[in-house]
KOLBADO-867907 format. One record per residue (C-alpha): x negated, y, z; chain. Coordinates in Angstrom, 2 decimals, padded with zeros to 5 digits. Each point is the difference from the previous one (the first is absolute). Layout:
N
r u:X; v:Y; w:Z; vexfi:A
...
//
This chain:
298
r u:027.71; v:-059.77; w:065.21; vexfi:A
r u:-003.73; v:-000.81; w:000.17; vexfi:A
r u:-001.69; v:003.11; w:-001.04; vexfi:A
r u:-001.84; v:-001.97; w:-002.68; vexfi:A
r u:003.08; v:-001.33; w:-001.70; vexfi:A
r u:002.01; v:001.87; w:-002.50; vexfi:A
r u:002.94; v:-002.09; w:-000.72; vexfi:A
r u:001.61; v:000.41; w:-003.15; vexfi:A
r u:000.96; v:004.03; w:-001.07; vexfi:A
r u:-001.00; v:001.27; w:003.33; vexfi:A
r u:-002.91; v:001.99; w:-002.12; vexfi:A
r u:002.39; v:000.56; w:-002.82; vexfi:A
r u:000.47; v:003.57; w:-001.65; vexfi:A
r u:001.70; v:001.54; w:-003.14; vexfi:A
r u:-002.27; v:-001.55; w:-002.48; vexfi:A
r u:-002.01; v:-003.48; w:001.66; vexfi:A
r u:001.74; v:-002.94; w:002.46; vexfi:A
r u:-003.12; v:-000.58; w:001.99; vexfi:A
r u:-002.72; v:003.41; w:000.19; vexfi:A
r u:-003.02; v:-000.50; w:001.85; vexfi:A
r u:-002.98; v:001.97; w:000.20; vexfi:A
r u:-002.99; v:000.74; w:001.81; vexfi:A
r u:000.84; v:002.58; w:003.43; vexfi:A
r u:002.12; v:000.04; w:002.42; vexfi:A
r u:002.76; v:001.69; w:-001.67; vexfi:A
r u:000.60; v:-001.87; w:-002.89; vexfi:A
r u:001.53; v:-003.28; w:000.63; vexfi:A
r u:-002.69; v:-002.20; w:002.26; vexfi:A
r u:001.09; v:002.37; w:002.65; vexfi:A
r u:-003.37; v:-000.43; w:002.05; vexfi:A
r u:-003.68; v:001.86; w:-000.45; vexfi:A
r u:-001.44; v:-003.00; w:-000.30; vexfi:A
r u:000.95; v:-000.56; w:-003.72; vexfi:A
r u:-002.24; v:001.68; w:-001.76; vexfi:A
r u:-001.07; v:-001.66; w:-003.35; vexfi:A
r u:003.06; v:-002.00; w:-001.96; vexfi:A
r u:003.20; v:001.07; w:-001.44; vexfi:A
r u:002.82; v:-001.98; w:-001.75; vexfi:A
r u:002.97; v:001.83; w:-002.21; vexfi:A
r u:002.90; v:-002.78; w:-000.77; vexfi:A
r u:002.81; v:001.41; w:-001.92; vexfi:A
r u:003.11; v:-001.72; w:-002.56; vexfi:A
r u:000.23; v:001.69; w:-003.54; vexfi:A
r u:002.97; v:-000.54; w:-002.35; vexfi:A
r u:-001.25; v:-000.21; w:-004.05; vexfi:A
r u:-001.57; v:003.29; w:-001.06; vexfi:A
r u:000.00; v:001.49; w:003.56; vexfi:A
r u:-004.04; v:001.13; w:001.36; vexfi:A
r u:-002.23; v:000.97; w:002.62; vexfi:A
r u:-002.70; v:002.47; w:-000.42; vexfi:A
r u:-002.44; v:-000.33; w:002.97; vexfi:A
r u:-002.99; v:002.93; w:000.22; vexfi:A
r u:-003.02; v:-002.66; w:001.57; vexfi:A
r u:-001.63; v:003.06; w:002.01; vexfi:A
r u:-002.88; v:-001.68; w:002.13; vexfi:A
r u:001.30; v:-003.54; w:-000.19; vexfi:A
r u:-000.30; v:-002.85; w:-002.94; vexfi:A
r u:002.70; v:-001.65; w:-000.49; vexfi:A
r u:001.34; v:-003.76; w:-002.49; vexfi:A
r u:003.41; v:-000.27; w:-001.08; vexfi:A
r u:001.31; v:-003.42; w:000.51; vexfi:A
r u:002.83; v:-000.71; w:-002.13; vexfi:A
r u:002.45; v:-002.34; w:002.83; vexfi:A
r u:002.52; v:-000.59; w:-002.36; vexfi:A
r u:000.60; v:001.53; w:-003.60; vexfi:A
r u:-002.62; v:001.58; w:-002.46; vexfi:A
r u:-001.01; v:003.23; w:-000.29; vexfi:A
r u:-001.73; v:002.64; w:-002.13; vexfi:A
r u:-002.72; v:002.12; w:002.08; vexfi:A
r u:-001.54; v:003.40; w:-001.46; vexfi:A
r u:-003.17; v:000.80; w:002.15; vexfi:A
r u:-002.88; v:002.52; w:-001.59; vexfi:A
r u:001.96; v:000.41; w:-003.29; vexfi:A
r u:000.15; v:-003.50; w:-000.65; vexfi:A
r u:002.74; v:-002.55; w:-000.32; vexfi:A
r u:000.19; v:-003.82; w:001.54; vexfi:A
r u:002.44; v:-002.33; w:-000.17; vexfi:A
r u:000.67; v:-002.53; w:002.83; vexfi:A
r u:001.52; v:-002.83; w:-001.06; vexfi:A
r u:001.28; v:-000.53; w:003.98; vexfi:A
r u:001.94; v:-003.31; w:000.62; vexfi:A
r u:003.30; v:-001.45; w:001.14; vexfi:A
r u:-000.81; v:-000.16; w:003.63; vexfi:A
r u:-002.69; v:000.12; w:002.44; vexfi:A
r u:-000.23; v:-003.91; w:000.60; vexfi:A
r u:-000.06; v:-001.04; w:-003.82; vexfi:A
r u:-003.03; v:001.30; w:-001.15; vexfi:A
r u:-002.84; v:002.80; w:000.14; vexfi:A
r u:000.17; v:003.09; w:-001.55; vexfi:A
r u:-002.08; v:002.83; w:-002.04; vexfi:A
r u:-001.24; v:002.59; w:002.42; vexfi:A
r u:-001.09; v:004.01; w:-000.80; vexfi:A
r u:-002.78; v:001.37; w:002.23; vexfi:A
r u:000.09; v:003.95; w:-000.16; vexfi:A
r u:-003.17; v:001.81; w:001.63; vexfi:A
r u:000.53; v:003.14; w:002.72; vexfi:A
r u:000.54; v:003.26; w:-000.75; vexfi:A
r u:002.37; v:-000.90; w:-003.37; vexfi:A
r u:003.96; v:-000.63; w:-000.42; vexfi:A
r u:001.60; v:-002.88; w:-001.42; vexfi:A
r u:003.89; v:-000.72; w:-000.91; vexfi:A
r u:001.98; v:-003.23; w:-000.04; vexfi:A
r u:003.14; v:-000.60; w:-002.23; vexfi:A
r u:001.31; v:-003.43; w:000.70; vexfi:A
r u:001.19; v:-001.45; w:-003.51; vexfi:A
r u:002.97; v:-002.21; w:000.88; vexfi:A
r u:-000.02; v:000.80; w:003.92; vexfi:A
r u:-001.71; v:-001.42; w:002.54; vexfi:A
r u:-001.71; v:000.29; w:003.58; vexfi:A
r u:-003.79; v:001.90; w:-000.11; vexfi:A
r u:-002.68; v:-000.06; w:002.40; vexfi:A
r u:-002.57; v:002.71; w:000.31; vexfi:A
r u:-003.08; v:-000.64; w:002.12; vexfi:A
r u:-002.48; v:002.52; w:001.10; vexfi:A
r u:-002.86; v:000.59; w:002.52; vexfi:A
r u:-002.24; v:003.43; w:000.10; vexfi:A
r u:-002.48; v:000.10; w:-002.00; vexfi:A
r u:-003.91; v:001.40; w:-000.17; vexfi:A
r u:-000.72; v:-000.46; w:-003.69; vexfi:A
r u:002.11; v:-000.52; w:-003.03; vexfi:A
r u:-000.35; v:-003.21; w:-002.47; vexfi:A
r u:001.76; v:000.11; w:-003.40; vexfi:A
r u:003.81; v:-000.40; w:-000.35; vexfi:A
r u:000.09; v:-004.02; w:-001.08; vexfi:A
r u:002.27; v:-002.76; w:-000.72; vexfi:A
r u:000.10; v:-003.14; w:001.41; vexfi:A
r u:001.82; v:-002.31; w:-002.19; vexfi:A
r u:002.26; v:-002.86; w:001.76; vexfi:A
r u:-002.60; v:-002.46; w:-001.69; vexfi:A
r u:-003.04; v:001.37; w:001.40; vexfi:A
r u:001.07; v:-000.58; w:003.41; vexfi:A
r u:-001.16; v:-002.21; w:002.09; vexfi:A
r u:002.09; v:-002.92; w:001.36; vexfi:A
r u:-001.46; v:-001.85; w:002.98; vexfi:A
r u:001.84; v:-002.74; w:001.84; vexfi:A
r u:-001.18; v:000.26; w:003.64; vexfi:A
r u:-000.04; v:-002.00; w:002.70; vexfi:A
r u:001.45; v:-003.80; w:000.62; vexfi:A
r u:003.58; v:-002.00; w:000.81; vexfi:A
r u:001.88; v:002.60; w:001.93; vexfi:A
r u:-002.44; v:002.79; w:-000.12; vexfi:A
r u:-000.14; v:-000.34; w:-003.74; vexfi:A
r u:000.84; v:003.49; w:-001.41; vexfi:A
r u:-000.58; v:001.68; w:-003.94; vexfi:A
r u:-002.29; v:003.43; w:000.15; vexfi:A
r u:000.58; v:002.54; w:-002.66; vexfi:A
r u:-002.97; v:001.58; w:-000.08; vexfi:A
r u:000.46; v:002.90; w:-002.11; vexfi:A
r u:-001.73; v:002.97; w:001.88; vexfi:A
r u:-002.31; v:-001.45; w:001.29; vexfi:A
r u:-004.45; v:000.60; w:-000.62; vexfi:A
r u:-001.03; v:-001.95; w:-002.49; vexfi:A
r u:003.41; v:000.08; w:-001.69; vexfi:A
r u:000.74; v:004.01; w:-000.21; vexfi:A
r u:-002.80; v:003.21; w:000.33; vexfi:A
r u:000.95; v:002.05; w:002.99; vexfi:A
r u:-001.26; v:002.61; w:003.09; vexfi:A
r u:001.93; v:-001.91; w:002.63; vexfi:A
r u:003.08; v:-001.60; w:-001.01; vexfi:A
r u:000.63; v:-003.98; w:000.59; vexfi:A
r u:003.14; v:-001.55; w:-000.65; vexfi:A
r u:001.56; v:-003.49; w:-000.93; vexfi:A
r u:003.22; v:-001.96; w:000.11; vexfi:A
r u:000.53; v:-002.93; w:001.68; vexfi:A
r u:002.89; v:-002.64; w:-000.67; vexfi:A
r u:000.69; v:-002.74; w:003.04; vexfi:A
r u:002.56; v:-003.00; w:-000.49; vexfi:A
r u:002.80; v:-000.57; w:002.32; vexfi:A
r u:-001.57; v:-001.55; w:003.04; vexfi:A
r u:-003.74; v:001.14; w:-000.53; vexfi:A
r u:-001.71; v:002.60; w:002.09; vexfi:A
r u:-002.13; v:002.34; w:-001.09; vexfi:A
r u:-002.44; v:002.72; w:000.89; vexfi:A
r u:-001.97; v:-003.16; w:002.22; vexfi:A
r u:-001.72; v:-000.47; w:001.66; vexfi:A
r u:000.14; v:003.15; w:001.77; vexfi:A
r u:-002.72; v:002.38; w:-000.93; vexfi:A
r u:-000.75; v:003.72; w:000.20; vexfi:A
r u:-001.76; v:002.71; w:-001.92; vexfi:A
r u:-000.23; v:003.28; w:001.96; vexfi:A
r u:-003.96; v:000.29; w:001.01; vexfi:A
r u:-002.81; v:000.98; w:-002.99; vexfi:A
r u:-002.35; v:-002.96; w:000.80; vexfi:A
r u:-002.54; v:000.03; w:-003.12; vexfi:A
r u:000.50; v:-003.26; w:-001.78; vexfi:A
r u:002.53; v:-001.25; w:002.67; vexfi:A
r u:003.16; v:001.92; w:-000.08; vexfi:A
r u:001.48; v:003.33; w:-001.21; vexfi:A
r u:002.24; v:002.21; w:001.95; vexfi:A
r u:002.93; v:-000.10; w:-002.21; vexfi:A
r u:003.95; v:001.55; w:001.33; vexfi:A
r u:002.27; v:-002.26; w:-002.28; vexfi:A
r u:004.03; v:000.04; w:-001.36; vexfi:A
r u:001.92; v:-003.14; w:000.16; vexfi:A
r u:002.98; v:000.65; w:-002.42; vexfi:A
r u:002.75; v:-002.89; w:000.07; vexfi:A
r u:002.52; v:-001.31; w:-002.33; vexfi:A
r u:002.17; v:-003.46; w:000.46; vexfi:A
r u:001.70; v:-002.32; w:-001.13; vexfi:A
r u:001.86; v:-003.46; w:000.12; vexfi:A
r u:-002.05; v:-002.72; w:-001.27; vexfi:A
r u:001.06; v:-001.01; w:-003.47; vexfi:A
r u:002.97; v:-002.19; w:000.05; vexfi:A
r u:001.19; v:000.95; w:003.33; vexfi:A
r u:003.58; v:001.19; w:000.35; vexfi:A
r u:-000.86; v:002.70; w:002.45; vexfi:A
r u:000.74; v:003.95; w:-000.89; vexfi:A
r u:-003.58; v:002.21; w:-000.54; vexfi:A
r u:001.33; v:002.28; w:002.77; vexfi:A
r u:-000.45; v:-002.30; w:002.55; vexfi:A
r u:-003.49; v:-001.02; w:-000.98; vexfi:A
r u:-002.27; v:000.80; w:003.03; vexfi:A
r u:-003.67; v:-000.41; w:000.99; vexfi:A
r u:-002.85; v:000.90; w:002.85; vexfi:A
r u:-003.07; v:002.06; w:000.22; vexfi:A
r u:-002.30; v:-000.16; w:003.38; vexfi:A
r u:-002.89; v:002.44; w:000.65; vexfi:A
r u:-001.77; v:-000.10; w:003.24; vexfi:A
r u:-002.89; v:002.28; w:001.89; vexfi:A
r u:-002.84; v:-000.34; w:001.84; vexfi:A
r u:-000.08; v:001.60; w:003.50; vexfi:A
r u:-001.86; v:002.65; w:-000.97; vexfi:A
r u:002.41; v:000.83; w:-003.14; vexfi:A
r u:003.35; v:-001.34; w:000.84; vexfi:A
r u:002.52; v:-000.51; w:-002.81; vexfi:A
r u:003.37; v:-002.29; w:000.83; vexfi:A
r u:001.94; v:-001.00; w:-003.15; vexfi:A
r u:002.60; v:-003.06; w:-000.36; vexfi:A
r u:002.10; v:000.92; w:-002.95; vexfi:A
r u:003.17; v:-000.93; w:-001.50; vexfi:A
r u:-000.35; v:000.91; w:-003.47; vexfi:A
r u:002.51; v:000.28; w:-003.17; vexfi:A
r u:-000.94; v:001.24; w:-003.66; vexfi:A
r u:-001.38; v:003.87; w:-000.12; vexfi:A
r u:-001.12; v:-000.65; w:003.69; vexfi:A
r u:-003.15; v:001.56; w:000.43; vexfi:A
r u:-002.47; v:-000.64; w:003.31; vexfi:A
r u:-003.32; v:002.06; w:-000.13; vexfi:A
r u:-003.31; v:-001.71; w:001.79; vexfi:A
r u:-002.54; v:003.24; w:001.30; vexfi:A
r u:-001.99; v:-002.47; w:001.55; vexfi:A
r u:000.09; v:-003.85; w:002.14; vexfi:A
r u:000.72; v:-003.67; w:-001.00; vexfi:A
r u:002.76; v:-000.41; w:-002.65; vexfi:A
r u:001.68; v:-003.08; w:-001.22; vexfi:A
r u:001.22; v:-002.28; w:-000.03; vexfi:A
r u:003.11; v:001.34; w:-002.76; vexfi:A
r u:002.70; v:-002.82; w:000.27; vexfi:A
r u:002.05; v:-000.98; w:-002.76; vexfi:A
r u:002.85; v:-002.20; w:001.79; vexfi:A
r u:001.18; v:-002.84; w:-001.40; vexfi:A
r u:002.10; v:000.55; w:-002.76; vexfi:A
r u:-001.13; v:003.81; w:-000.91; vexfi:A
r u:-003.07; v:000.77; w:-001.74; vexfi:A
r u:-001.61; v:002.95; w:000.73; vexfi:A
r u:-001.90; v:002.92; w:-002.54; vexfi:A
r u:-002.01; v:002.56; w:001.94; vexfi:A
r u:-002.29; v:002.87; w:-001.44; vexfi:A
r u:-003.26; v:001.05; w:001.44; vexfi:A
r u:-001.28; v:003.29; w:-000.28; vexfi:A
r u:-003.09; v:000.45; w:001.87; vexfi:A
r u:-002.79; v:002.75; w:000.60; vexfi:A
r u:-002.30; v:001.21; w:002.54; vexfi:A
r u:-002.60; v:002.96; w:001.02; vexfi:A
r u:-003.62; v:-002.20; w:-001.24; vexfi:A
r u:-001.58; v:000.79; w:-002.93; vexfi:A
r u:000.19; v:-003.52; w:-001.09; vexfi:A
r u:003.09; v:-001.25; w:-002.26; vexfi:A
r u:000.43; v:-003.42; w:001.65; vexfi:A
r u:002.15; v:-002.67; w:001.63; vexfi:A
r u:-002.12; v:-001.51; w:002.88; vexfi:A
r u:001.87; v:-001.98; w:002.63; vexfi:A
r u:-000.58; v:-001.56; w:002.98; vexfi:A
r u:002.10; v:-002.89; w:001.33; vexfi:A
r u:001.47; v:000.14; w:003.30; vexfi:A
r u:-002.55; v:-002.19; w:002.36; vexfi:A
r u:003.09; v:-001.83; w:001.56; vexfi:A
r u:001.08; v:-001.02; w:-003.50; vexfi:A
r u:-002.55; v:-000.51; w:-002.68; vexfi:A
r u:000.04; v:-003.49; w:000.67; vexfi:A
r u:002.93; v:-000.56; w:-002.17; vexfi:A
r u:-001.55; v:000.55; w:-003.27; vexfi:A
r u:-002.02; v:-002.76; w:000.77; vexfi:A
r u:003.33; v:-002.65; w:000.09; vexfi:A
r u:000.44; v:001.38; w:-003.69; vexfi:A
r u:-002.79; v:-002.56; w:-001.16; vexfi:A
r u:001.49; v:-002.39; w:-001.89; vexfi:A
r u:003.75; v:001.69; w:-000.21; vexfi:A
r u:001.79; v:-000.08; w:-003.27; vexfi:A
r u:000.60; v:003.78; w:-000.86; vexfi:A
r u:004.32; v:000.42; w:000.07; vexfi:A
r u:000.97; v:-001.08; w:-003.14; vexfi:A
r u:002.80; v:002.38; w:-000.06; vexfi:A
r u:-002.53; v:002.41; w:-001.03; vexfi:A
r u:-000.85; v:-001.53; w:-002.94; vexfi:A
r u:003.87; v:001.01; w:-001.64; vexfi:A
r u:-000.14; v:003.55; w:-002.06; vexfi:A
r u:003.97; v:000.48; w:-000.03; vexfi:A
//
C-alpha cells in the first residue's frame, strides 16, 4: 500500500470509518501532513458525534441524510440529501477552540473536515442553495464543482474545500497541476484530501461494490511523490505536495471525490499551476460542448 493511500477502513476506529488528521500518528501516517483532517463516520436515526475543534476549524458535510448540529449553544438543521451524486448540500462551519455535535435524523453517512487554524470566524451555515455550482472543463474533462468551502463562498483562517462530481468516462483533476510553493499571486502551498465514493452509472446493471476509479499524483525530482491508485468509495489518497490528476472516472462509473485542502501561508487561497508538459490541453477545450450528462439533477 502506497503510503498516501488509505483504502477504505484502514483509518477506521470505534466511532469514524475514515480518521485523518494532521501528524504522523493519526492516520496520514507521515510528518509531512501537517494542516488537513477528514472524520467520515455512518449514524443510524438519533445516534451523534460530539467533536471538541481544539486548534483546527472544521464544516460538516452532510454525505447522505440530514442532520441537526448544536455548536456555541445554537441549533442548525441540515437538510442533507439522498446521496452524494444527486445534489449539494447545507454545510456548518464551526470556528477552533469550540465543540460541536451531530445527530443524524433518519441515518446517514457524515463528513467532518478540518485544518488548524490561527484565528477563529463565526460558527455559519451554508445553505445547499448558496452554494456554488460550476460546471468545469469540456467533452471528457467536463466535471461539476461544489464549491461550498471555498473564499468567496464561506469566512475562514485556512480551510478550502469542494466536491467534485465526474461522469463515467471523464477525467478529472486535469490537466495536471500542483499547489505546494507560496508564490504571491501565483500559487499557494496547499496539502489536500481526495475522498472517493462510486458508483455505476445510472441505468447500468452493475453492483455499487464493484464500482472502481484512479487517482495519479506525481513529484518533481527534488520532491518525489509516486501515486497510481485504484480507488473504491471511502478511499482516501492524501497529496503533501507534486502534480495531481488526472482522477479517472472509467467508463461506466462516475466518480464523487471531496477536497479538503490547507496549507502553512497566511493567505486563504487556491492558486494552481498547470503542469508545463500538459497545460496545453485546456486549450483543445475551445469550442467543446460541456458533457451534457451534467446538466441532469437526479
Amino acid at each position: 500500500m502506497n503510503e498516501w493511500v488509505r483504502p477504505a477502513g484502514t483509518t477506521a476506529d470505534d466511532e469514524y470509518d475514515t480518521r485523518i488528521q494532521p501528524g504522523p500518528s493519526s492516520g496520514s501516517g507521515s510528518a509531512e501532513w501537517a494542516h488537513t483532517g477528514l472524520l467520515v463516520t455512518d449514524l443510524a436515526a438519533g445516534e451523534s458525534r460530539t467533536v471538541r475543534t481544539g486548534e483546527q476549524e472544521w464544516v460538516v458535510v452532510p454525505l447522505s441524510g440530514s442532520a441537526t448540529v448544536e455548536a456555541e449553544g445554537v441549533r442548525y438543521e441540515l437538510a442533507g440529501r439522498p446521496d452524494v451524486f444527486s445534489a449539494a448540500t447545507d454545510v456548518l462551519y464551526v470556528p477552533r477552540d469550540s465543540a460541536f455535535t451531530v445527530t443524524s435524523t433518519d441515518g446517514g453517512r457524515y463528513a467532518f473536515c478540518s485544518a488548524t487554524a490561527r484565528n477563529s470566524f463565526p460558527v455559519t451555515l451554508v445553505p445547499a442553495g448558496d452554494v456554488p455550482d460550476e460546471l468545469r472543463g469540456a467533452g471528457t474533462a467536463s466535471r461539476r464543482v461544489r464549491n461550498f468551502g471555498t473564499p468567496g463562498v464561506l469566512e475562514a483562517d485556512s480551510i478550502i474545500a469542494c466536491e467534485v462530481i465526474t461522469p463515467a468516462g471523464n477525467w478529472s483533476s486535469y490537466p495536471p497541476h500542483k499547489h505546494d510553493e507560496e508564490r504571491e499571486g501565483v500559487e499557494t502551498s496547499l496539502e489536500e484530501i481526495y475522498y472517493f465514493e462510486l458508483r455505476p452509472e445510472p441505468g447500468s446493471p452493475a453492483a455499487p461494490e464493484g464500482a472502481f476509479g484512479y487517482q495519479r499524483v506525481y513529484g518533481t525530482t527534488e520532491r518525489p511523490i509516486e501515486v497510481l491508485a485504484e480507488v473504491r468509495s471511502t478511499d482516501v489518497v492524501l497529496v503533501p505536495h507534486g502534480w495531481h490528476g488526472p482522477a479517472m472516472a472509467p467508463p461506466g462509473y462516475d466518480m464523487y471525490y471531496l477536497n479538503v485542502m490547507a496549507g502553512p501561508g497566511k493567505t486563504r487561497a487556491w492558486l494552481i499551476c498547470d503542469d508545463p508538459a500538459h497545460a496545453w490541453v485546456r486549450q483543445t477545450w475551445d469550442g467543446q460542448p460541456v458533457d451534457p450528462r451534467l446538466a441532469r439533477t437526479e
